[in-house]
C-alpha positions as CSV (number, residue, x, y, z in Angstrom):
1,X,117.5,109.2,81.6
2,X,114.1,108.2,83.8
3,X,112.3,110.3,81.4
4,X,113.6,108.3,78.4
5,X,112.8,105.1,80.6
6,X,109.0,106.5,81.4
7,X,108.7,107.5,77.4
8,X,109.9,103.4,76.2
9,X,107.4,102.4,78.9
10,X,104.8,104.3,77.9
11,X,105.2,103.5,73.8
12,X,105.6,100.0,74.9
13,X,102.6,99.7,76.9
14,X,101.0,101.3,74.3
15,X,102.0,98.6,71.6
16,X,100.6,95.9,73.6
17,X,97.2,97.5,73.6
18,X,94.9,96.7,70.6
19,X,92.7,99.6,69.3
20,X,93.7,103.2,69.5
21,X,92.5,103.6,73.2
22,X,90.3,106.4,72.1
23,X,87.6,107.5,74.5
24,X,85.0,107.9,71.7
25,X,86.3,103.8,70.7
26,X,85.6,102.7,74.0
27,X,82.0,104.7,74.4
28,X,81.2,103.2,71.0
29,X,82.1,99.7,72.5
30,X,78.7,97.5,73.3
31,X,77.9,97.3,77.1
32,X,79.3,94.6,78.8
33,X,77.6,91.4,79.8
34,X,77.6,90.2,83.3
35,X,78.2,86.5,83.1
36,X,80.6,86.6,79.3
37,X,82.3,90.0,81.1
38,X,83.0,88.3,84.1
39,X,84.6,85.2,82.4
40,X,86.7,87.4,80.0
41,X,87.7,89.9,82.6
42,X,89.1,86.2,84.7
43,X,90.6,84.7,82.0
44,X,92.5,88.1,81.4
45,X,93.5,87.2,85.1
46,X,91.9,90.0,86.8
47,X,91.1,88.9,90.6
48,X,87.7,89.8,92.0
49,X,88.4,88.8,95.8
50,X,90.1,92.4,96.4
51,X,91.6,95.3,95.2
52,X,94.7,96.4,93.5
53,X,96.9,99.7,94.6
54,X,99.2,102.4,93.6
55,X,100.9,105.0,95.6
56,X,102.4,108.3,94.2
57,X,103.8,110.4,96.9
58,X,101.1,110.6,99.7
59,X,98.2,109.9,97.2
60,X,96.7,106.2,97.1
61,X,94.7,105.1,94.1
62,X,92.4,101.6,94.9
63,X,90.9,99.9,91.5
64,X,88.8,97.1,92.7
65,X,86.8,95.0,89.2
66,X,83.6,92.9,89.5
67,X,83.0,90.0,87.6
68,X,79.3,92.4,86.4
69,X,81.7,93.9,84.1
70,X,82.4,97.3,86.1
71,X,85.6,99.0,88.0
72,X,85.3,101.1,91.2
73,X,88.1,103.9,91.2
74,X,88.9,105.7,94.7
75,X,91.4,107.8,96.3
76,X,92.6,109.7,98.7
77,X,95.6,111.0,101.0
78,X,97.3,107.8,102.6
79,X,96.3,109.6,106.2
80,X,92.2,108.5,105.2
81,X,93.4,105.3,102.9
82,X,91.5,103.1,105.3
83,X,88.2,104.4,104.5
84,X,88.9,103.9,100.9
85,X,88.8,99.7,100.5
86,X,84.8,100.0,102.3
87,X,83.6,102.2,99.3
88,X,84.6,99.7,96.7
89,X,81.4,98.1,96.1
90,X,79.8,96.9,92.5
91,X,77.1,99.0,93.2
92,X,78.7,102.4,94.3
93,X,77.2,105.4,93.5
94,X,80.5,107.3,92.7
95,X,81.1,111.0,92.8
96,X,83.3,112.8,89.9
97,X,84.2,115.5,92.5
98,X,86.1,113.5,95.1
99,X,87.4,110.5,92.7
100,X,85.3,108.1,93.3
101,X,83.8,106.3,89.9
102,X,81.7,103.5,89.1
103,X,82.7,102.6,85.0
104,X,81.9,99.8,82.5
105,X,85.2,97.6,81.7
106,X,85.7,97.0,77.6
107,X,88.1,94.4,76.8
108,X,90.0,94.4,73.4
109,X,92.3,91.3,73.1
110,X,94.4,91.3,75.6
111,X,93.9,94.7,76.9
112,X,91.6,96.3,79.6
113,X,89.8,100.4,78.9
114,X,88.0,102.2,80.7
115,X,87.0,105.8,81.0
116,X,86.3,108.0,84.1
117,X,84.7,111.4,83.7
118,X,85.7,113.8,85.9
119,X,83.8,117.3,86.9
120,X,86.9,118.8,84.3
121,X,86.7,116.7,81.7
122,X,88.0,112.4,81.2
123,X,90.5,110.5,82.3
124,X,91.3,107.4,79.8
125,X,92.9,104.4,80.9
126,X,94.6,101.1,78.7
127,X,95.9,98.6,80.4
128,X,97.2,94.6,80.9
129,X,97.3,92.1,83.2
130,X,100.9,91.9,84.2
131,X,100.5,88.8,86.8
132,X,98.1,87.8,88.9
133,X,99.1,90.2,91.5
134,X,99.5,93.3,89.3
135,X,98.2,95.3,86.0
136,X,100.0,98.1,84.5
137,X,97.7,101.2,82.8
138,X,98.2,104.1,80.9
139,X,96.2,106.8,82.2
140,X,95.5,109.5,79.8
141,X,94.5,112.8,80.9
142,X,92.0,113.8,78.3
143,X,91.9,117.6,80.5
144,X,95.5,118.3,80.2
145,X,97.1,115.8,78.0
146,X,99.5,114.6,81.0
147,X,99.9,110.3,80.3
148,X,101.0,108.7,83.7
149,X,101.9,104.5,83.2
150,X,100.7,103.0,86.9
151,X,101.2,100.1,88.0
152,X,98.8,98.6,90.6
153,X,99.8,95.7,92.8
154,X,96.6,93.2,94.4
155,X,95.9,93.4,97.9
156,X,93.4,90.2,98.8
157,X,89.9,91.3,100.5
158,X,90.8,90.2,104.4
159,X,87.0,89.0,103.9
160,X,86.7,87.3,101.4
161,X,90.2,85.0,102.5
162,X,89.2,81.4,104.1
């Protein structure tokens, strides 16, 4: 039965995203512009004053966006999770090897892609703004096929609150 569940999630997630999520698509896609991507990325209701989070088992995953147009990806173990939030920076070098990534944002409609490449191969991910605390994406595993939907909630940069 959850598997049924995560399948209708997955197909209806997958609905709601215009464009065929291809990787190739989204490479073809024009750089973003700083200022337009910024104002497209907040009316989407993307938050720039933190980051959002998902937990599976004991792995964190921290997606923080800039306003420039660009996503920083990191994670880790929860047991080092507080030396993740410091590395989410607009200009962060990234490394493929550790999963740490630095990508441009494309925005189709209502939808969100990006695309990290790994030292195997890409990882895909389509997505929505759910509320303003949370966005949902399907990450597709371009290395082994595997499509996980995750669902990120906000957590507010402690200093960037007044």
């Amino acid at each position: 039965m959850k598997a049924v569940l995560a399948q209708i999630a997955i197909a209806c997630l997958l609905a709601s995203c215009t464009g065929n999520g291809s990787s190739t698509d989204i490479e073809r896609s024009s750089e973003p512009d700083g200022n337009a991507m910024g104002s497209q990325l907040k009316d989407l209701g993307i938050r720039f004053d933190g980051y959002y989070r998902e937990e599976v088992g004991k792995v964190v995953y921290l997606i923080r966006f800039f306003p420039e147009g660009n996503v920083v990806l990191a994670n880790a173990t929860q047991d080092i999770e507080e030396r993740l939030p410091p590395l989410l920076v607009k200009d962060a070098a990234g490394d493929p090897r550790t999963g740490y990534y630095n990508v441009p944002v494309m925005i189709r409609g209502d939808s969100l892609f990006f695309t990290t490449k790994a030292t195997r191969g890409e990882l895909s991910y389509r997505g929505t703004v759910l509320d303003a605390s949370r966005v949902r994406f399907l990450r597709h595993s371009h290395i082994n096929g595997a499509r996980h939907l995750k669902e990120y909630i906000f957590y507010p940069d402690p200093l960037t609150i007044q």
